[in-house]
N, CA, C and O atoms as a MOPAC input file, in Angstrom:
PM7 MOZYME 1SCF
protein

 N      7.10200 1   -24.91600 1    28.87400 1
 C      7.61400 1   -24.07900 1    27.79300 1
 C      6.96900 1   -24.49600 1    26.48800 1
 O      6.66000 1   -25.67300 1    26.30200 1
 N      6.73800 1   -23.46000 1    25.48600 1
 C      5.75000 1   -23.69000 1    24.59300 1
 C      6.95500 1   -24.38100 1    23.35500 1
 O      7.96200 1   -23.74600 1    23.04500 1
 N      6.71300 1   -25.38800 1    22.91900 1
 C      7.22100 1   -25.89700 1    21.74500 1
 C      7.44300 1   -24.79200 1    20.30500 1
 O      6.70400 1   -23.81200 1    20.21400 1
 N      8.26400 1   -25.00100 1    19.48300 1
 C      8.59000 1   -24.35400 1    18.37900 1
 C      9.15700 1   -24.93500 1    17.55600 1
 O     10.32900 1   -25.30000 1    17.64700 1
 N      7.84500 1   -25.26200 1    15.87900 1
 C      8.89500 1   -26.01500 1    15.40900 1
 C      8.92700 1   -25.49700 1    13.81700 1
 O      8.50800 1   -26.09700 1    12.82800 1
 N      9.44400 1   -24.43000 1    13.88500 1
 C     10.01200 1   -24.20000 1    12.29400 1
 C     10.94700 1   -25.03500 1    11.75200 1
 O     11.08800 1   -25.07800 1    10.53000 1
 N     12.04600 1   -26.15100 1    12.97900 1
 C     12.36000 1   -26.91000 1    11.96500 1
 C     11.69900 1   -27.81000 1    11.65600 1
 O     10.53200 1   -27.52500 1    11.39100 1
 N     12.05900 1   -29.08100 1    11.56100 1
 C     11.64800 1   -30.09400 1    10.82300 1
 C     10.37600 1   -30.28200 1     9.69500 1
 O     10.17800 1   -29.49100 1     8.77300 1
 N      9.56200 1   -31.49500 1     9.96900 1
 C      9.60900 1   -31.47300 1     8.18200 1
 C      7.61900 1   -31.84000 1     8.59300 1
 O      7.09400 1   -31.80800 1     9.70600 1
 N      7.04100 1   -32.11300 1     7.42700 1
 C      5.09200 1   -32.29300 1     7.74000 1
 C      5.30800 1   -33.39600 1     8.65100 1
 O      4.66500 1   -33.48900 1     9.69600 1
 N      6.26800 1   -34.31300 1     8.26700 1
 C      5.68100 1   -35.86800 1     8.94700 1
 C      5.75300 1   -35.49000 1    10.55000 1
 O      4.83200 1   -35.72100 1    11.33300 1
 N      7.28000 1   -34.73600 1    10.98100 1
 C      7.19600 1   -34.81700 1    12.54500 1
 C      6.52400 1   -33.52200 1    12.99800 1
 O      6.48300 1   -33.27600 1    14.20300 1
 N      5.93100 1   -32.57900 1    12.00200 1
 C      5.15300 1   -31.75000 1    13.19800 1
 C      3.78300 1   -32.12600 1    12.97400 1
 O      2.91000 1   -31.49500 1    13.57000 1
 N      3.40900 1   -33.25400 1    12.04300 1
 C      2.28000 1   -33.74800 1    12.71600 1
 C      2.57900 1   -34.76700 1    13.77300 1
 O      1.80500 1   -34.70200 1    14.72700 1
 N      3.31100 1   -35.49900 1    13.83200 1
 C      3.62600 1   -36.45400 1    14.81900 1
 C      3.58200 1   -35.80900 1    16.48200 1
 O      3.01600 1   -36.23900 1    17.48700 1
 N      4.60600 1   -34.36900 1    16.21300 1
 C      4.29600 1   -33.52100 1    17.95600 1
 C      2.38700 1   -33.15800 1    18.08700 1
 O      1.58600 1   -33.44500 1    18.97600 1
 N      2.23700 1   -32.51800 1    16.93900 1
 C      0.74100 1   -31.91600 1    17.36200 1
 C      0.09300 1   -33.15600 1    17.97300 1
 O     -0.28100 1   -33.03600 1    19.14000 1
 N     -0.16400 1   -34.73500 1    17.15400 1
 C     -0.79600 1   -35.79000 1    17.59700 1
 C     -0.47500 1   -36.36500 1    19.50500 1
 O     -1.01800 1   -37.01900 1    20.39500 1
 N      0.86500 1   -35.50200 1    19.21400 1
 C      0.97900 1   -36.18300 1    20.97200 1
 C      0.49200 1   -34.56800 1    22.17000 1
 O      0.16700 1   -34.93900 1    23.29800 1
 N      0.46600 1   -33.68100 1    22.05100 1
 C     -0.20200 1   -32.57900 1    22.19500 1
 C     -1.73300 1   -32.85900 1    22.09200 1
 O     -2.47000 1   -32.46000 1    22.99300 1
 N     -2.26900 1   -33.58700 1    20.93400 1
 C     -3.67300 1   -33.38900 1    20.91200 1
 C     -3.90600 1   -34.92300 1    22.03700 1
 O     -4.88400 1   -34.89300 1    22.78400 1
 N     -3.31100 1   -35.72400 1    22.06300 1
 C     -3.45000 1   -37.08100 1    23.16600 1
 C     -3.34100 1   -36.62000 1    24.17600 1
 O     -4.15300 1   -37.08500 1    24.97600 1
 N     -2.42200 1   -35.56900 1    24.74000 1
 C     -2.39800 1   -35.52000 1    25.82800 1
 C     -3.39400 1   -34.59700 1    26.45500 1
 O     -3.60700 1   -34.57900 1    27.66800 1
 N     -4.04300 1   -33.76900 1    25.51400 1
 C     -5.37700 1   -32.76900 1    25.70700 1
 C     -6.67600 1   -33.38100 1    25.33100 1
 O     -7.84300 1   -33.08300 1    25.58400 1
 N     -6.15600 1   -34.25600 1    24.70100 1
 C     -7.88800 1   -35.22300 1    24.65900 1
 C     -8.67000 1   -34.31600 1    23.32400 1
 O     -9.83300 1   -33.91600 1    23.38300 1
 N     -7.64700 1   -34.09100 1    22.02400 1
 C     -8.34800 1   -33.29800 1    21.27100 1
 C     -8.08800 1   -34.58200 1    20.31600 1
 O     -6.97000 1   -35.08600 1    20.20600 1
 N     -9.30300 1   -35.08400 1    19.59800 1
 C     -9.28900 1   -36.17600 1    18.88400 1
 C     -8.69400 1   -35.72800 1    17.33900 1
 O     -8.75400 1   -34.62900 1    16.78800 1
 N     -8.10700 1   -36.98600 1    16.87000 1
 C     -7.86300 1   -36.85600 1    14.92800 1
 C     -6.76900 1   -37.72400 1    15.05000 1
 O     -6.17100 1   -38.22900 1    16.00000 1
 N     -6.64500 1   -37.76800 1    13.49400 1
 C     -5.37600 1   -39.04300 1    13.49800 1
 C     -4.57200 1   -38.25900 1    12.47700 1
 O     -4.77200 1   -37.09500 1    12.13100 1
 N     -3.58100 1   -39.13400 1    12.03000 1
 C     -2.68800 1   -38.81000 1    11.42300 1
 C     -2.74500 1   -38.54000 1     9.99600 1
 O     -1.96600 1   -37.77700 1     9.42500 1
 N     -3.78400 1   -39.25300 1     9.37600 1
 C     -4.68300 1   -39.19100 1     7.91700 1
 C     -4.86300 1   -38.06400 1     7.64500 1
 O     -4.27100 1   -37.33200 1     6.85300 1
 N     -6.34400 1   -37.75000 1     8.81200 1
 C     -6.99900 1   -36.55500 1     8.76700 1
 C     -6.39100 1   -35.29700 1     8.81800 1
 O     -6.98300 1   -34.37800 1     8.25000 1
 N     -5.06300 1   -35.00700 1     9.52300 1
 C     -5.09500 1   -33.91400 1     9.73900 1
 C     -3.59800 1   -33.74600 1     8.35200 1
 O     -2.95400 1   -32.71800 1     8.14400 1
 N     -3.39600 1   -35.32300 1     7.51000 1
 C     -2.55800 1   -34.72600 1     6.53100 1
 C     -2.95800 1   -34.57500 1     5.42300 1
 O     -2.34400 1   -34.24100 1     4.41000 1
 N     -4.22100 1   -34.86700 1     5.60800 1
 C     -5.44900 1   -34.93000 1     3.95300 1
 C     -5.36700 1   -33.83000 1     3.70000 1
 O     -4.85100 1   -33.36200 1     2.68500 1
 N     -6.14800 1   -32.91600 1     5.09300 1
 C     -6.76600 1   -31.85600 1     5.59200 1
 C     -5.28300 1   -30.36400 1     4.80000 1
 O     -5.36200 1   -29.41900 1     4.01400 1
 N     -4.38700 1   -30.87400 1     5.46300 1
 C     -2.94200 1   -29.92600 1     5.30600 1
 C     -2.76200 1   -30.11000 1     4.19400 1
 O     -2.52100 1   -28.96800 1     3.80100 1
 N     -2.66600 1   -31.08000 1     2.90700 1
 C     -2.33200 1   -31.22000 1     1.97800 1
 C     -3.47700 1   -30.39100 1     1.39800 1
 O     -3.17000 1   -29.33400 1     0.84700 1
 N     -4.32300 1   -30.62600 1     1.43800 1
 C     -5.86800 1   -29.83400 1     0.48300 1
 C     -5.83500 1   -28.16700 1     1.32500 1
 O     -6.59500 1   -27.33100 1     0.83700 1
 N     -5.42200 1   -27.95900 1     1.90800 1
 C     -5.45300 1   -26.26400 1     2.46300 1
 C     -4.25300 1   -25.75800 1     1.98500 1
 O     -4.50400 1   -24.89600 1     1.14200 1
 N     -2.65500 1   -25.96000 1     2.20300 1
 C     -1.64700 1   -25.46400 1     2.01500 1
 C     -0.45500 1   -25.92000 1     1.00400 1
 O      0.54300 1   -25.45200 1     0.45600 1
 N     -1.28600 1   -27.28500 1     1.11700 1
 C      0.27600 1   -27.97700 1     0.28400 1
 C      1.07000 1   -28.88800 1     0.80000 1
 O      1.70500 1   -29.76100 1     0.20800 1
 N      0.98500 1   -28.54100 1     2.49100 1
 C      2.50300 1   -28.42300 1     3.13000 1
 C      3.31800 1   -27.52700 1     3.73000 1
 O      4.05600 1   -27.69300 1     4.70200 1
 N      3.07300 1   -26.29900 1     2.89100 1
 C      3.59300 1   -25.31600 1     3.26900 1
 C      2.99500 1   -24.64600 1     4.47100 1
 O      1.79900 1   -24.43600 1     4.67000 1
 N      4.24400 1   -24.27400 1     5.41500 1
 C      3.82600 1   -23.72700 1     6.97900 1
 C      3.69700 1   -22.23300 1     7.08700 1
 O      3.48400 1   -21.52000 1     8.06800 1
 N      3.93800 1   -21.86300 1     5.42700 1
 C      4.16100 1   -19.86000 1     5.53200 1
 C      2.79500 1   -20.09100 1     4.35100 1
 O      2.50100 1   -19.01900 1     3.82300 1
 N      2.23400 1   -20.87100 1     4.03500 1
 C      0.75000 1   -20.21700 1     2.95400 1
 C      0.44800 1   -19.06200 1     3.30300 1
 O      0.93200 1   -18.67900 1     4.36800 1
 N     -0.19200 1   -18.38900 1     2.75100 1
 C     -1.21600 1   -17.13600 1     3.09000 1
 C     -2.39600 1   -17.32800 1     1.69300 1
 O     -2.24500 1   -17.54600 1     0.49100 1
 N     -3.44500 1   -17.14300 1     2.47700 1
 C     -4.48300 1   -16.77000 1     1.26300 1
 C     -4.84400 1   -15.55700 1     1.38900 1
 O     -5.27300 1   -15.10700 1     2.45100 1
 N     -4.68300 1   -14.70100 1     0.04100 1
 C     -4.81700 1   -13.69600 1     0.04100 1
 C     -5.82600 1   -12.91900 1    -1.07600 1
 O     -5.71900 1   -11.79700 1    -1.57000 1
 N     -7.03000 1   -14.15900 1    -1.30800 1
 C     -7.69100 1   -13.61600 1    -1.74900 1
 C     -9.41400 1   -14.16300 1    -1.39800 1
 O    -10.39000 1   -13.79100 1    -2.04900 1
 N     -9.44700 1   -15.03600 1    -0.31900 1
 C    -11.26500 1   -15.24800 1    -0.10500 1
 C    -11.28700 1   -14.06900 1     0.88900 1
 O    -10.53400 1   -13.18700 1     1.30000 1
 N    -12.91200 1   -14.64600 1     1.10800 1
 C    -13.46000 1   -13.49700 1     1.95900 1
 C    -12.99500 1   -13.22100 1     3.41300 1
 O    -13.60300 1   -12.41800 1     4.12100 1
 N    -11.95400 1   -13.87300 1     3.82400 1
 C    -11.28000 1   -13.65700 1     5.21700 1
 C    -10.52700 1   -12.43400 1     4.72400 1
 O    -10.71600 1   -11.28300 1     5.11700 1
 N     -9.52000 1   -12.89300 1     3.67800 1
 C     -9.00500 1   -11.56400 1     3.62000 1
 C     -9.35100 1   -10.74100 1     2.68900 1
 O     -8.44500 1    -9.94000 1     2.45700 1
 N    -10.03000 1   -10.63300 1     2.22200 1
 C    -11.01300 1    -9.84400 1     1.68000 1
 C    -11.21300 1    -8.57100 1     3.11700 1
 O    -10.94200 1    -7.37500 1     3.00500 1
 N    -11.72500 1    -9.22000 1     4.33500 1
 C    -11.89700 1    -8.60300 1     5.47700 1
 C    -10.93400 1    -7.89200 1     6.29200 1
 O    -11.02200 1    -6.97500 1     7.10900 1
 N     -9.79200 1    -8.73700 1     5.72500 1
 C     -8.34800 1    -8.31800 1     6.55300 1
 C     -7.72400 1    -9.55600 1     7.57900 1
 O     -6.88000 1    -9.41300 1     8.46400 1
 N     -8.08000 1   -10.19400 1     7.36700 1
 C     -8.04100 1   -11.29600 1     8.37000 1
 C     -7.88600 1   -12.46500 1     7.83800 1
 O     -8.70900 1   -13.35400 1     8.05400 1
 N     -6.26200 1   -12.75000 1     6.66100 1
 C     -6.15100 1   -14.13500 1     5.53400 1
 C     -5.95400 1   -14.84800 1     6.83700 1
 O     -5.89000 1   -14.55300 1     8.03100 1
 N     -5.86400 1   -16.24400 1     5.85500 1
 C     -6.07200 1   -17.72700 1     6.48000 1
 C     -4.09800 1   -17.96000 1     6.61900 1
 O     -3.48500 1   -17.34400 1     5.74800 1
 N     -3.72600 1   -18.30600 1     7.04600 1
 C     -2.46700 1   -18.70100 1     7.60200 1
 C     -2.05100 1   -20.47800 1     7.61300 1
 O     -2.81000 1   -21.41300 1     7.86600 1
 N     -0.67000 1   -20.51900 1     7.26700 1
 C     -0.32100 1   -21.72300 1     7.84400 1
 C     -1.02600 1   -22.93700 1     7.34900 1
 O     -2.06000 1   -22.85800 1     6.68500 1
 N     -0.44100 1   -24.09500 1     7.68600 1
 C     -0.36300 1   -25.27800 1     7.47100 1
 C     -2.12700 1   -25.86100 1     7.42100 1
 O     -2.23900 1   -26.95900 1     6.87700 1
 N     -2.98800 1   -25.45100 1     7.75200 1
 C     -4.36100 1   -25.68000 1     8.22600 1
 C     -5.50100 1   -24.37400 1     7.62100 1
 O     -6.72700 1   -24.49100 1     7.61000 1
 N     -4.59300 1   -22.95700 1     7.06900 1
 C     -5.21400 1   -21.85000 1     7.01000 1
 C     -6.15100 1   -21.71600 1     8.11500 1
 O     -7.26100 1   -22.24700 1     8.07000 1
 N     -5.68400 1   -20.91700 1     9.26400 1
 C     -6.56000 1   -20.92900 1    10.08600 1
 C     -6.51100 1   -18.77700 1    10.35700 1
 O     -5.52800 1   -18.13500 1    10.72500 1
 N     -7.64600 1   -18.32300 1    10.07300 1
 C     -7.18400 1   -17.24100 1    10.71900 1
 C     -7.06100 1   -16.41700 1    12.23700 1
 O     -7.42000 1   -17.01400 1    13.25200 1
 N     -6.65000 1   -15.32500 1    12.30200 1
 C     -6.07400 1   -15.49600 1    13.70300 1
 C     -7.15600 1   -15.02600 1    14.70700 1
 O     -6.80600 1   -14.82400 1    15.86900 1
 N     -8.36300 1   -14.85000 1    14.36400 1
 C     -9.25600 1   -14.85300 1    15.66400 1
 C     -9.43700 1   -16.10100 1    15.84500 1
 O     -9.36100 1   -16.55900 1    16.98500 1
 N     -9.69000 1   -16.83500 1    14.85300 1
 C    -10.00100 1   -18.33800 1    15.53700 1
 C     -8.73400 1   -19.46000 1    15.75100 1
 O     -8.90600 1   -20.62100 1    16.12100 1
 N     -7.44600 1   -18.84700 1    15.43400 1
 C     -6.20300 1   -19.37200 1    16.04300 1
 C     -6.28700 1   -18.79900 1    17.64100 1
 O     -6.35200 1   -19.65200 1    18.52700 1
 N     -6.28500 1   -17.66500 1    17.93800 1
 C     -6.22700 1   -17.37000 1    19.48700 1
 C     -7.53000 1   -17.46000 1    20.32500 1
 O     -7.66000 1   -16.83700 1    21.37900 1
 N     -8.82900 1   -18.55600 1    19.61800 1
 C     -9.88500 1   -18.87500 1    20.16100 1
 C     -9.69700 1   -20.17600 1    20.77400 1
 O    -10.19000 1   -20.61100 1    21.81500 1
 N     -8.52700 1   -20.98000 1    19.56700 1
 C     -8.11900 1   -22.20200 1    19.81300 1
 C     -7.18600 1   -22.74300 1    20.23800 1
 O     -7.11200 1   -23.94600 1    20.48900 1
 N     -6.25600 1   -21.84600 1    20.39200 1
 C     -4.60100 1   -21.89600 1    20.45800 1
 C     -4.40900 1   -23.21200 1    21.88000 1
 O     -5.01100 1   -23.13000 1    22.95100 1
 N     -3.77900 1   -23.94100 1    21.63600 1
 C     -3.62500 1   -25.10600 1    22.63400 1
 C     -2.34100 1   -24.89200 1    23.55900 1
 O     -1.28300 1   -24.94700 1    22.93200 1
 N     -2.23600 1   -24.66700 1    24.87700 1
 C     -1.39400 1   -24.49500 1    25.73500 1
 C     -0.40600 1   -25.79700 1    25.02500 1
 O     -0.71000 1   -26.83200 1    24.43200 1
 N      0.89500 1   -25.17700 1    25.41100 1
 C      2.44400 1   -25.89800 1    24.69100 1
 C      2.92700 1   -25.78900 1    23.81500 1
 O      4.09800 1   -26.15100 1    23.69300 1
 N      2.24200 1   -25.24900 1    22.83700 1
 C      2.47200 1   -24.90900 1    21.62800 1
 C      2.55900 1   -23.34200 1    21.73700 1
 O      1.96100 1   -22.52300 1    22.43500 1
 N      3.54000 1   -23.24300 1    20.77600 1
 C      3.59800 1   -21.33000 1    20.63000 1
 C      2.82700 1   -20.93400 1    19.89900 1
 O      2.16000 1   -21.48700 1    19.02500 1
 N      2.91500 1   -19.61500 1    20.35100 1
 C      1.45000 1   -18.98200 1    20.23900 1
 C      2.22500 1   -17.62200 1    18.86400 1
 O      2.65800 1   -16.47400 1    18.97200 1
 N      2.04800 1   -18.57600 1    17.71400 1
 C      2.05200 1   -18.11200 1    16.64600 1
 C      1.41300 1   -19.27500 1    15.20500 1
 O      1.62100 1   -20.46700 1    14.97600 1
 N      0.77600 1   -18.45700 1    14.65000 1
 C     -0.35800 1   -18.90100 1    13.73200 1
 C     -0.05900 1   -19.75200 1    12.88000 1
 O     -0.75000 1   -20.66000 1    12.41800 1
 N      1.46900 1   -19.32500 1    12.56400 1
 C      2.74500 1   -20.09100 1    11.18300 1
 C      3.26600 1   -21.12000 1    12.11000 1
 O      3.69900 1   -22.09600 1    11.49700 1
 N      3.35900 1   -21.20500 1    13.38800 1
 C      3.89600 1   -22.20100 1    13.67900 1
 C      3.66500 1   -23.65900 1    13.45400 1
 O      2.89100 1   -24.24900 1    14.20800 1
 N      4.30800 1   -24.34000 1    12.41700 1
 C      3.47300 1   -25.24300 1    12.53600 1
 C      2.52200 1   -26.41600 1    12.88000 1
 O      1.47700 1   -26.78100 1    12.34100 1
 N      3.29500 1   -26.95500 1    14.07700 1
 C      2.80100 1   -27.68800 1    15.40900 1
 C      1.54900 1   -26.88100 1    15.98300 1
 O      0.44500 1   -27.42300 1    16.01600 1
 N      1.75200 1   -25.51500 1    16.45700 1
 C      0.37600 1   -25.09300 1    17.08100 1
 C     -0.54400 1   -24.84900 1    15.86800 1
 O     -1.67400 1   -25.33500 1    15.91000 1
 N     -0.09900 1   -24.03000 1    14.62600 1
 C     -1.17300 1   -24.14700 1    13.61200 1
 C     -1.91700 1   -25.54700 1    13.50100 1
 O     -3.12700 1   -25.32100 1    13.47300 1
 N     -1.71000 1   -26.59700 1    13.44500 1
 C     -1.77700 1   -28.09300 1    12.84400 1
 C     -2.84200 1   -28.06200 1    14.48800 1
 O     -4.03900 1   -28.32200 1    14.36800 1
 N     -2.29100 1   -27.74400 1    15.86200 1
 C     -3.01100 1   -28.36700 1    17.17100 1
 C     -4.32900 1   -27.38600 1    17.29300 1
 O     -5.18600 1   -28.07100 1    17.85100 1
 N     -4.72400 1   -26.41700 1    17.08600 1
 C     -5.50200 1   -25.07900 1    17.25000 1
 C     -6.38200 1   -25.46300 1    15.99700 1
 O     -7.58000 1   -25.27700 1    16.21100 1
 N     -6.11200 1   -25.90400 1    14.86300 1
 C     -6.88200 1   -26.22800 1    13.65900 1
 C     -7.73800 1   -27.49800 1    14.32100 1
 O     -8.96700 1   -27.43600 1    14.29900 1
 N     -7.28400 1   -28.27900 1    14.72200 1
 C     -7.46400 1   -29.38600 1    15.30500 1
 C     -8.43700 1   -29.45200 1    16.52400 1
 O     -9.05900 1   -30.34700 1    17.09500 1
 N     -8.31300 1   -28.32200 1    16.64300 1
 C     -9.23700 1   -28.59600 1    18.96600 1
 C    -10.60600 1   -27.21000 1    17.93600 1
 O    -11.68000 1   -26.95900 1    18.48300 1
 N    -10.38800 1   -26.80400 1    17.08400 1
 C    -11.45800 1   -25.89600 1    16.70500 1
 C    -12.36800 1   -26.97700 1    15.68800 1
 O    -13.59300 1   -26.89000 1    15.60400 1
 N    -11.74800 1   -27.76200 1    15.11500 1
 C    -12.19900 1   -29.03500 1    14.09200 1
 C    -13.22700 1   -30.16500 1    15.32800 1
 O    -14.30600 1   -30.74100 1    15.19100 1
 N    -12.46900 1   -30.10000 1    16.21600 1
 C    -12.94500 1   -31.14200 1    17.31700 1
 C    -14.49400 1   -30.35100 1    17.74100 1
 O    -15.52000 1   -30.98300 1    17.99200 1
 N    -14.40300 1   -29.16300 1    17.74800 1
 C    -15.46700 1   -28.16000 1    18.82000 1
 C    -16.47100 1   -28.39200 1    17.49300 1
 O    -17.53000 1   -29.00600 1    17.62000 1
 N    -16.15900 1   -28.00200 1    16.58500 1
 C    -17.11600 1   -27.30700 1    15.33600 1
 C    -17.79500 1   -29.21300 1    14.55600 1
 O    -18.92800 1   -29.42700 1    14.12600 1
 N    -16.84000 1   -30.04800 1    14.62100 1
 C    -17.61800 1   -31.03800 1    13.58900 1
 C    -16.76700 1   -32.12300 1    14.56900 1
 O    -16.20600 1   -33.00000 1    13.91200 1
 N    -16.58000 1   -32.20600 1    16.02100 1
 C    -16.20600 1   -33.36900 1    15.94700 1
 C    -14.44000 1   -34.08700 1    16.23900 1
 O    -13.77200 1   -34.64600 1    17.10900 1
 N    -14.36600 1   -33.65300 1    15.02200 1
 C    -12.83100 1   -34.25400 1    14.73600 1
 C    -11.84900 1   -33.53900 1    13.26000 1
 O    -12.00700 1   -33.72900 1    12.05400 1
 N    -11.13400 1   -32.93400 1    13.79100 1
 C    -10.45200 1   -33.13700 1    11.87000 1
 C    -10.56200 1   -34.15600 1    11.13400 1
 O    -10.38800 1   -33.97700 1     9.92900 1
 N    -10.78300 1   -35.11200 1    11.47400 1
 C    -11.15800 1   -36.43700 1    10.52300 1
 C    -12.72200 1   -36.03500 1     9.71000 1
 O    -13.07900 1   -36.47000 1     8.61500 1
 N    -13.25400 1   -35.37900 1    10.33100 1
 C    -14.91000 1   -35.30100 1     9.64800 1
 C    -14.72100 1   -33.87000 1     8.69100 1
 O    -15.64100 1   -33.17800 1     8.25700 1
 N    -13.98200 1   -33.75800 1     8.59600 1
 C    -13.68800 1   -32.40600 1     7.74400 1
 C    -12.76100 1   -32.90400 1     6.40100 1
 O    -11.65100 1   -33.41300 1     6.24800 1
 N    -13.94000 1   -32.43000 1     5.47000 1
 C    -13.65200 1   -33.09500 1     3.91200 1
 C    -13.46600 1   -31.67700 1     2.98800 1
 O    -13.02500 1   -31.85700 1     1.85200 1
 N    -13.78400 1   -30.22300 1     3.41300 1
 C    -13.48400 1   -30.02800 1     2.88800 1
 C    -13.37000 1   -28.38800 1     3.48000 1
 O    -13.56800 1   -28.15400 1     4.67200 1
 N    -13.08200 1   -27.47500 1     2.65400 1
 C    -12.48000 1   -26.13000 1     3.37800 1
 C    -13.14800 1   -25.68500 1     4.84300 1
 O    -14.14900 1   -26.39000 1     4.71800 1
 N    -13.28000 1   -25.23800 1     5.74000 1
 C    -13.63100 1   -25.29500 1     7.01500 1
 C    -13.52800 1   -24.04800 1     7.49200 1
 O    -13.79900 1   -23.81400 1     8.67000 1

């Protein structure tokens, strides 16, 4: 069953995504992926950007990671629900696309 976590707070839905990404072998630590969240959203798990060239296209950046949703359902990590705001799968899907594209969310310094 796919996890859902609109409640709680940044610290424990990075803490689920990190055990999600261990158990899928999708690398990053706990730094990286709160540097990363702090410099994209804030924190906040409902962001929307609603003005670069994604949505410019129609297609804003979302969630905790701004990820938009072709490349959320390119990345989307089984266990996690399969919604973009969520923030556990936003945070795990940002993460396994960070891993494919550079590596690691750790090697990502800056918008992505």
């Amino acid at each position: 069953a796919a996890s859902t976590a609109k409640s709680g707070n940044l610290d424990s839905w990075i803490k689920q995504s990190l055990a999600i990404m261990k158990a899928k072998h999708i690398p990053g630590s706990y730094d990286g992926l709160k540097r990363n969240i702090m410099r994209e959203s804030g924190g906040n798990p409902n962001a929307q950007n609603n003005w670069d060239i994604n949505a410019q296209k129609g297609i804003p950046s979302k969630g905790l990671l701004q990820v938009i949703d072709p490349t959320f359902n390119a990345y989307h990590v089984d266990g996690t629900a399969h919604s973009v705001t969520d923030p556990v799968a936003n945070i795990t899907a940002a993460a396994n696309y960070a891993a494919h594209r550079y590596g690691s969310i750790d090697n990502v310094n800056s918008a992505y």
